[in-house]
VEXNU-74447 format. One record per residue (C-alpha): y, x, z. Coordinates in pm, whole numbers, plus 32768, in hexadecimal, padded with zeros to 4 digits. Layout:
! VEXNU-74447
YXZ
...
This chain:
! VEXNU-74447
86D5CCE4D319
8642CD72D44B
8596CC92D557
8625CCC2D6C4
84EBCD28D7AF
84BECBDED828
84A8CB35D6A8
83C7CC29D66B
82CCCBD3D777
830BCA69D72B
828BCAB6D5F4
816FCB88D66D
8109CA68D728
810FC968D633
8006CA20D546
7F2ACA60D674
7F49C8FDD690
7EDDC8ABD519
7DE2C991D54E
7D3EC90BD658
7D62C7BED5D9
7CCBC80ED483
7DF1C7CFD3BC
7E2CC937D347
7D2ACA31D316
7D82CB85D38A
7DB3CC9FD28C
7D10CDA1D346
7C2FCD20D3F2
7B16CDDFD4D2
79E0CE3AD424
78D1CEC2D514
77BBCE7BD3F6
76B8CF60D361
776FCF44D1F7
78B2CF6FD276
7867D0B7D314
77A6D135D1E8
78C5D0FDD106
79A3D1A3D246
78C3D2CED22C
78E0D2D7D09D
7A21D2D3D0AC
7A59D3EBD193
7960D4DCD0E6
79EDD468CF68
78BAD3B2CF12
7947D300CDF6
77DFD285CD6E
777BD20ACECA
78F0D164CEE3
78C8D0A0CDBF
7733D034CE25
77D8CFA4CF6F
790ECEE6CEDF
7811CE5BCDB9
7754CDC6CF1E
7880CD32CF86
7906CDC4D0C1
7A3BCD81D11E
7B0BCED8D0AB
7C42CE5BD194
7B9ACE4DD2B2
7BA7CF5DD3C8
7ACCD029D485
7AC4D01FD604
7BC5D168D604
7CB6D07AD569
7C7FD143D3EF
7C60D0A8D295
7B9BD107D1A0
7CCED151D0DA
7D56D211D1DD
7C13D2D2D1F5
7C36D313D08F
7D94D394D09A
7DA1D44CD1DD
7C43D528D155
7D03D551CFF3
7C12D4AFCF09
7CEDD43FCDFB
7BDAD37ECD38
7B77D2AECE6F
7CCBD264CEA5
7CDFD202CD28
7BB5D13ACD38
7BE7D073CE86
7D43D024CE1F
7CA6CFB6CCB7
7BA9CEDFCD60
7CE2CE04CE31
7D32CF0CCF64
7E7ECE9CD040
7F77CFB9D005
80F6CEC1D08C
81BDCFB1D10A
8268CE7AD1DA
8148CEC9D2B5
80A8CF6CD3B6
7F7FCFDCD2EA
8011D013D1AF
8121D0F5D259
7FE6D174D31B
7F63D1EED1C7
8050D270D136
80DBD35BD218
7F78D3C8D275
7F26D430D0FC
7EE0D5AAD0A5
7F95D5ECCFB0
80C4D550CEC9
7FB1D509CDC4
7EF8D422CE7F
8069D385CF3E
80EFD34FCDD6
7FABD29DCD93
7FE1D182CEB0
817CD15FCE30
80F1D140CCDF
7FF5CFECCD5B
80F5CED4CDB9
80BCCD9FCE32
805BCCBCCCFE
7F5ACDE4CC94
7EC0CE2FCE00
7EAECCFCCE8C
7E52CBF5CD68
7D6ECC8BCC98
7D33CB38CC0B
7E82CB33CB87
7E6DCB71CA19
7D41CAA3CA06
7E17C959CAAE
7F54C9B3C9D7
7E9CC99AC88F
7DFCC83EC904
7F51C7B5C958
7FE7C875C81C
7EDCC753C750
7FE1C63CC7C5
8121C6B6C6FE
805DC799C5EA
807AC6EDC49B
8000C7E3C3DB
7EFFC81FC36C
7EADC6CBC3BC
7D97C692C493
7DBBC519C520
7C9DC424C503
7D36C308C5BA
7E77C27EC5D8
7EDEC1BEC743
806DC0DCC709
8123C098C85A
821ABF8CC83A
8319C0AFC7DD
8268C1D5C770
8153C264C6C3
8032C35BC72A
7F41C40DC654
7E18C459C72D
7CB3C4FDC6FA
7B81C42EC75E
7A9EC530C7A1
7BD6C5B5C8E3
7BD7C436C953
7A63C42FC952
7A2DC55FCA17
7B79C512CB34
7B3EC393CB2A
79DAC2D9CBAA
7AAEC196CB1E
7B14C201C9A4
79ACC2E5C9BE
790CC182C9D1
79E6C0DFC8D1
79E5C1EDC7BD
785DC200C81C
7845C08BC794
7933C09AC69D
796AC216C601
7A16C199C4BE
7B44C0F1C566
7C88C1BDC4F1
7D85C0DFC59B
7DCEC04AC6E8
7EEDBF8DC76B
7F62BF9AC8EB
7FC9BE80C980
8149BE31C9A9
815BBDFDCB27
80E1BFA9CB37
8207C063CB26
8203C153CA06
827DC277CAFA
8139C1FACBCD
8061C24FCAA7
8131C376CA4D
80CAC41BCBAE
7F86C39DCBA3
7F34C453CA71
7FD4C58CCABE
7F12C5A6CBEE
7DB2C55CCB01
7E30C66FCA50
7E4BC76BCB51
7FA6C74ECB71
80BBC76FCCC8
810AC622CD22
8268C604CD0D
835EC627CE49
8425C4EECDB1
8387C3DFCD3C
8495C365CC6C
84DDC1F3CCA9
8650C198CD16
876BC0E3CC5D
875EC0CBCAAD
85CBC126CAE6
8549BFD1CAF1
846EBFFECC2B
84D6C06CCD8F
841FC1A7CE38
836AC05DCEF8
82F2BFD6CE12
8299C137CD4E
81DCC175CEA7
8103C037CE6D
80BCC084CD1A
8015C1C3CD66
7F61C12FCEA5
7ED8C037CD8F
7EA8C11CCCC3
7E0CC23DCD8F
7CE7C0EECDF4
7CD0C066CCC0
7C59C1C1CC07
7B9BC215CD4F
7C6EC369CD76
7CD6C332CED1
7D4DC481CF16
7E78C43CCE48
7F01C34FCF22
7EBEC484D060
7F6CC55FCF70
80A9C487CF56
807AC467D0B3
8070C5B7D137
8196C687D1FD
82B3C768D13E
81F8C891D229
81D1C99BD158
8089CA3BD185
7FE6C8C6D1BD
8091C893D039
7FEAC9C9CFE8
7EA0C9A2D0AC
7E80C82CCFF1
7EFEC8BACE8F
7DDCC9A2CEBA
7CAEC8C2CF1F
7D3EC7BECDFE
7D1EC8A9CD05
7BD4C933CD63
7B63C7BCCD88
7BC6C777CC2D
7B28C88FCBBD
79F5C86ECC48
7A0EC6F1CBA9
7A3AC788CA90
792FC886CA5C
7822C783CAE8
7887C69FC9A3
7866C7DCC8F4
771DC7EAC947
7687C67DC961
7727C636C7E9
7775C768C71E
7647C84AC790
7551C714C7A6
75A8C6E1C639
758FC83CC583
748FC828C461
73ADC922C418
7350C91CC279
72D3CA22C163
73F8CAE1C0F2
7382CA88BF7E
73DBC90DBFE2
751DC957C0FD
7626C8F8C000
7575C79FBF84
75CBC716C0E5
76B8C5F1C0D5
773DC56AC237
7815C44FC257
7927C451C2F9
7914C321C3C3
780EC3C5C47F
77C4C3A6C603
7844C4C7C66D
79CDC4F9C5B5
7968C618C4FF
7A62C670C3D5
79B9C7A1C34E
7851C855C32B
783CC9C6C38D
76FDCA7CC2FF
7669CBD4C36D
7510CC5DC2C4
7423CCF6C38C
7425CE44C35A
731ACEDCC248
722DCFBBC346
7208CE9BC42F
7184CD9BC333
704ECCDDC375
6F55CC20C2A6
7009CAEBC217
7026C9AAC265
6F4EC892C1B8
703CC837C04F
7116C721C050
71C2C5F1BFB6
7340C606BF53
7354C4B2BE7B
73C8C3FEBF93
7449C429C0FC
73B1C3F3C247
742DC36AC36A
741CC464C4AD
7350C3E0C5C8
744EC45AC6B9
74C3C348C7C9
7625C29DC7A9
766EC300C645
761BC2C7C4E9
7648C421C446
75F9C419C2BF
755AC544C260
747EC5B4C142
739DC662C0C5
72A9C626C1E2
717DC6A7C22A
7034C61CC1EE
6EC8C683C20E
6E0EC717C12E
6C8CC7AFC130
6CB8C8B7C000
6C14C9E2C071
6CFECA94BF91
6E2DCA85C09B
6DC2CB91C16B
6EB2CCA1C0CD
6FE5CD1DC187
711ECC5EC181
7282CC62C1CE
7319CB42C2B2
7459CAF2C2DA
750FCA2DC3E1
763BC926C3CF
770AC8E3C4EC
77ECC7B2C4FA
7933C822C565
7ABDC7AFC57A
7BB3C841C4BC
7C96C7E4C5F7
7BB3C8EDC6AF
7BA0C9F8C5BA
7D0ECA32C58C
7D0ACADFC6BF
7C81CBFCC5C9
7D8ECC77C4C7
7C9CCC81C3B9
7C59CB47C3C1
7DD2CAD1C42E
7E23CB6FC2B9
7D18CAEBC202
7D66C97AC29D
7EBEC98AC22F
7ECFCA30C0E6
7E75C9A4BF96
7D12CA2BBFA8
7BDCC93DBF2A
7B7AC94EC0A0
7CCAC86EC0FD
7CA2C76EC032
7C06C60BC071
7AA4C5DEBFDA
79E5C48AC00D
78C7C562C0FC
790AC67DC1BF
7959C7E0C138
7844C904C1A3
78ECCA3CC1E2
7843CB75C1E6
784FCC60C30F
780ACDC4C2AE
771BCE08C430
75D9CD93C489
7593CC2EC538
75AECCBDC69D
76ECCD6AC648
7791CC44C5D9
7701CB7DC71F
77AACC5EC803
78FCCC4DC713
790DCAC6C735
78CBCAE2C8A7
79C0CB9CC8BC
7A9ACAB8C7F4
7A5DC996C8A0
79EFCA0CCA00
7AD5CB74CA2B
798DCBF8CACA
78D5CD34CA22
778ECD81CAB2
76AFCE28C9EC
759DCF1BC9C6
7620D0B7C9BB
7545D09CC867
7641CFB1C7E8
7757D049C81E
77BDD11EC6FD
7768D018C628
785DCF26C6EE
796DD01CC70D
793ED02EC566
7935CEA8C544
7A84CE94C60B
7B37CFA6C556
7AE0CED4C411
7B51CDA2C4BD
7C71CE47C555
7C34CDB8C690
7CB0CED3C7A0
7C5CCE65C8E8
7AEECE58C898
7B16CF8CC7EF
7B95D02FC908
7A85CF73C9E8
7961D008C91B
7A10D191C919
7A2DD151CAB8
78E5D0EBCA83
7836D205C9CF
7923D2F6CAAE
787BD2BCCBC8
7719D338CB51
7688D450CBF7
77D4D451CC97
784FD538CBD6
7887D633CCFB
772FD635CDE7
76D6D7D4CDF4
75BBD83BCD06
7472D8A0CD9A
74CBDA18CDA3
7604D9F6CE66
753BD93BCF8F
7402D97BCF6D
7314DAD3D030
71E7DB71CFBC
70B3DA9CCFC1
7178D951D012
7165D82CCF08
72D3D758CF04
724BD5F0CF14
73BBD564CEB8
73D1D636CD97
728AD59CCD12
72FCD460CD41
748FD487CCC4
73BDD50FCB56
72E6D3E4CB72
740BD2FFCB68
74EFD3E9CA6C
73CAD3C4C953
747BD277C920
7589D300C84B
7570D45EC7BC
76BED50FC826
770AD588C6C7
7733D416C660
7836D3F7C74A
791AD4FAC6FE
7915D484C5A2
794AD332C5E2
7A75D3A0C6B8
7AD1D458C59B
7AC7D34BC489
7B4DD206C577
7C2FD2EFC5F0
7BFDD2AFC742
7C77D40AC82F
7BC4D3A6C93C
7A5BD3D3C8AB
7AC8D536C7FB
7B2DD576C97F
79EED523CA34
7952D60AC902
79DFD724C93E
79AED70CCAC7
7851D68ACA96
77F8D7BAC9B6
789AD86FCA9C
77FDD818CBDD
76B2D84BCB2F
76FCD94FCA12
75C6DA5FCA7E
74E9D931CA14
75BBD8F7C8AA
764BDA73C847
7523DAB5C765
74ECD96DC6E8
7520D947C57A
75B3D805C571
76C3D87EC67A
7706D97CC595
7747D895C479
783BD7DCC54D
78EFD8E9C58C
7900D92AC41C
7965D7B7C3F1
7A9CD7F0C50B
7B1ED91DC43A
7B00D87AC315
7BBFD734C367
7D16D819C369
7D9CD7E8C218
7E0BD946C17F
7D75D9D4C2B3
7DFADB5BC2C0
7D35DC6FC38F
7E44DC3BC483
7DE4DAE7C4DE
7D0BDA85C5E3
7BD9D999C5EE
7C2ED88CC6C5
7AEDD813C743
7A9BD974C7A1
7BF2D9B6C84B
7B80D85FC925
7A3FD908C97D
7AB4DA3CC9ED
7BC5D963CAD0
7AB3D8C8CB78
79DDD9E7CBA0
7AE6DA77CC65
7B22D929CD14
79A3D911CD4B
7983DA60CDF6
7AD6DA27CEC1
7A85D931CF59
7919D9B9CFCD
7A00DAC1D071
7A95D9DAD127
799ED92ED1A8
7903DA8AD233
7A5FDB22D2B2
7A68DC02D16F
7BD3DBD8D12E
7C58DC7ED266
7B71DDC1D226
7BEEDDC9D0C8
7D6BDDC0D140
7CFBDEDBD209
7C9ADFABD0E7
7DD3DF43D048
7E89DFC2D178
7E01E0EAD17F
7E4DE137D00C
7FDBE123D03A
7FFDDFC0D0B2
8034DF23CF4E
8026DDA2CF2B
7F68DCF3CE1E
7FE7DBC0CDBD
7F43DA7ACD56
7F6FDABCCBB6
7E98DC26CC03
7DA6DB79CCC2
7C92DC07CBE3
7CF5DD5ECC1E
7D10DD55CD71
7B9FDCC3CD97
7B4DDDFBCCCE
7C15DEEECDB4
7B7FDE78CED5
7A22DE7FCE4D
7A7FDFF8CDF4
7A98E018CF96
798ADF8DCFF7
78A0E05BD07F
7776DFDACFB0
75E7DFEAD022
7500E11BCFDD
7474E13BCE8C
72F4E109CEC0
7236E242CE54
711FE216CD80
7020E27BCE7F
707AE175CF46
701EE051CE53
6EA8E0A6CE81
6D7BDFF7CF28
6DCDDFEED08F
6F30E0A9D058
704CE058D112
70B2DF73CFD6
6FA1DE82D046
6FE7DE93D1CC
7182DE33D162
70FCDD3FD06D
7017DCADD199
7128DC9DD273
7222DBF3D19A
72FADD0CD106
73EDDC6BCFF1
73C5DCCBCEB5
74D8DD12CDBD
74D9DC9ECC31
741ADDBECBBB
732EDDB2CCB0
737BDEAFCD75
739CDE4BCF0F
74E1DE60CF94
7526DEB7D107
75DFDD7AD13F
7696DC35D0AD
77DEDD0BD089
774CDE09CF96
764ADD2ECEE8
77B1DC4FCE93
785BDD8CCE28
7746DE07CD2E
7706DCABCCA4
787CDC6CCC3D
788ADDC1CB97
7743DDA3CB05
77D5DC4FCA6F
78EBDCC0C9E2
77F5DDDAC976
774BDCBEC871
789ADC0AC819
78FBDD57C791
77C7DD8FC6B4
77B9DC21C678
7920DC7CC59D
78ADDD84C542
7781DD1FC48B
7840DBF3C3F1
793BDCD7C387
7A58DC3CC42C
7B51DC90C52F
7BDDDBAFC609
């Protein structure tokens, strides 16, 4: 239904209103800070690795700029598709039920990017949390695989609830469960309404509080006295925000705005019991002795199962001092009384000083872990790792102790920061573990390095000048070698990484052409075509050339190339080249440039005119030889490229 005018302004002045009153928090609002422009200017020049540093700080990607632009809009309107991808991936407001949103999308480029905002609705671009909060609130109604450690009776119904989520949500069942961690039952008193309960706990759970509360005639309790209950209720378990949250208005975006900051709230609840009890508690222990551990499982902290990751054999250190596995020791860890064994003890043998493997057990919650499929299959099959066993199962991981860490963050926190040198190794852990957001997290992650499209030293760079970024960019890349990559995309099957291959290979190929290694991989492309004919082509190498073209496009662009080579097109009978023959039309256009003077050899001598251009910044081409400007050294180095892909095939025999 459409508002009349004065409805509309009604309405306009209401949300100023919440506004100002602090009520509502603006979705856009202005951003004049230092971070906020950075991530502005990032987004405007396609920056993708600086776009990601800035959203990792925090800045607020929905904010505006003092031109009234989003950095999404920024994004779209300069056509950098990844950007887009990225802010949108990282919670960016795309509603088309608004002024921004429609802002953005009819300011995008092309159709690629437009299709690209359509394709992010609300649940995805606006609650990024939301997967993480429906699993949590799935744990109330799952029954299998079972995962319940305490059962709570209401004088009409039954809940099966998980101490470790009422520990981490409630201060009141945290101090309970702290003094007694072996209680299985608990009773509410009959005066609570069980729909009372019911709402309290779906709210504990990360759930929508519902619009009706469900008292009324044949329910035993009126919506009065339901009311009460969860006023007694939201004191009693010291969550007083459930009682606002009953409270609060039918408005939509204040039901939104509160949804949001719940979740997060819980979250954050959430991941700081993570780390106070689960992390706190990880046991480091020879990998010879890891499997003689026995935990019981009326330990301080809820855990159900053991996970166990060995360190990895080139990082081992000298081993630890023996120990004694005929009996367990106690942890001396606060608020608990965690069984474990073998411990450690000391020992003066000047024998233990050879290397040794460690390996480290984290306490985890099979309630947790389902979020991963593996583990949601192992749980509910017949395997030995489902069934009940008087101490807790240990489950080997196949990744290193860090890995794993950053896995079970995720898990329980949906956060994934970690070090670029992780990341292959995470993005291999979560294809095990079939766990595809952080998957996808750790490809955006390693996509961003070197940003995959920054212009290699010889497209920018003149005679006698040193290219301080470019320095730095390879100081920062010799975290992961580049070759990993594309075979990790290749192997988890991830597009995205075989992508940012091809166009980082691309964007630097003069430094890779003769490398052996690249030529292997190009071997490795052909030879992942099953039956491959001479026909077929090699798709990594088709990806390269794509972005080669792309690469040297867009430097045209940037110095007015592409109307001079229309020109020459003109000229030639006025034929248009279309966007599949965008190759050949580079090439065509190189053909009519008019390209530098070939330097005679005279000229390279002592005090020739070789020295007084190379003095006074001439630009040198691939081959060395000094171009008369940026237009012809561009010309000569694409052909000279495609020069070496050529005898790259042809020395591996291949065509393509």
């Amino acid at each position: 239904m459409l508002l009349r005018k004065d409805q509309l302004e009604a309405s306009l002045h209401e949300e100023t209103k919440l506004i100002e009153d602090g009520r509502l928090k603006e979705d856009n609002p202005l951003d004049l800070s230092e971070g906020f422009n950075k991530l502005c200017e990032a987004c405007r020049r396609g920056d993708l690795k600086l776009c990601q540093e800035t959203i990792t700080e925090g800045v607020n990607i929905n904010a505006r700029d003092r031109f009234d632009y989003s950095p999404l809009i920024l994004a779209s309107l300069c056509g950098h598709y990844e950007v887009v991808q990225l802010l949108l991936e990282s919670g960016a407001l795309c509603e088309r039920d608004t002024f921004q949103g429609e802002r953005c999308l009819y300011n995008a480029l092309n159709d690629r990017i437009r299709n690209l905002l359509l394709s992010y609705d609300y649940s995805k671009s606006t609650d990024p949390l939301q997967p993480f909060a429906a699993h949590v609130t799935s744990l109330l109604t799952r029954e299998l695989p079972p995962t319940s450690d305490i059962l709570v009776t209401t004088a009409s119904e039954s809940f099966h609830l998980h101490k470790f989520v009422l520990s981490a949500r409630s201060p009141y069942f945290r101090k309970k469960l702290s003094a007694a961690p072996e209680i299985t039952s608990w009773k509410v008193p009959p005066a609570i309404p069980p729909q009372a309960f019911g709402i309290a706990m779906r709210y504990v759970y990360l759930g929508e509080i519902p619009t009706e509360l469900g008292g009324g005639p044949g329910t035993g309790f009126s919506e009065d006295e339901i009311l009460e209950g969860i006023d007694k209720i939201s004191r009693h378990f010291e969550i007083r925000r459930l009682w606002d949250a009953v409270l609060e208005s039918d408005d939509r975006r204040l039901s939104r705005q509160r949804r949001t900051e719940e979740v997060e709230t819980g979250r954050r609840q959430l991941e700081e019991w993570y780390f106070d009890s689960v992390m706190k508690h990880k046991v480091f222990i020879d990998i010879d002795k890891a499997d003689e551990v026995k935990w019981d499982r009326n330990n301080g902290i809820f855990a159900d199962v053991l996970l166990r990751a060995d360190q990895p054999a080139e990082d081992a250190f000298p081993s630890r001092p023996p120990i004694d596995t005929s009996k367990p020791l106690l942890t001396q860890m606060p608020t608990n009384g965690i069984p474990i064994g073998p411990a450690s003890l000391p020992s003066c043998s000047p024998s233990q000083t050879g290397p040794s493997r460690t390996s480290t057990l984290f306490p985890c919650h099979r309630a947790m872990l389902l979020r991963s499929e593996f583990f949601f299959t192992m749980f509910s099959s017949g395997f030995r790792e489902a069934q009940p066993t008087p101490h807790l199962q240990i489950i080997p991981i196949d990744c290193s102790p860090a890995v794993l860490e950053v896995v079970l963050t995720f898990l329980y926190a949906e956060k994934a920061d970690f070090p670029l040198e992780l990341a292959i190794d995470v993005l291999f852990a979560a294809d095990l573990l079939l766990i595809d957001r952080l998957k996808q997290k750790a490809a955006l992650a390693i996509s961003t390095l070197g940003n995959g499209t920054m212009p290699p030293s010889s497209d920018t760079d003149v005679v006698g000048t040193t290219n301080h970024r470019r320095q730095a960019e390879a100081e920062e890349d010799a975290a992961i070698n580049i070759f990993d990559v594309v075979r990790a995309g290749w192997l988890t099957r991830v597009p995205r990484l075989e992508e940012f291959g091809a166009r980082y290979f691309a964007y630097r190929l003069e430094d890779y052409i003769d490398d052996e290694d690249f030529a292997d991989l190009i071997r490795e492309s052909a030879g992942r075509i099953r039956g491959r004919q001479e026909t077929d082509s090699i798709e990594l190498l088709d990806d390269i050339r794509y972005y080669l073209s792309e690469r040297f496009r867009l430097r045209f662009e940037e110095m007015g190339m592409e109307d001079m080579m229309d020109e020459e097109g003109g000229k030639d009978g006025g034929e248009g080249v279309g966007e599949d023959k965008e190759e050949e039309g580079l090439e065509a256009g190189f053909d009519g440039l008019r390209l530098g003077e070939p330097t005679s050899d005279e000229n390279k001598g002592e005090g020739s005119e070789g020295d007084v251009l190379q003095m006074s910044g001439a630009i040198r081409t691939l081959d060395g030889e000094i171009a008369g400007d940026e237009f012809a050294s561009d010309a000569i180095n694409y052909q000279i490229l495609l020069g070496k892909i050529d005898g790259l095939l042809d020395g591996l025999k291949l065509d393509a």
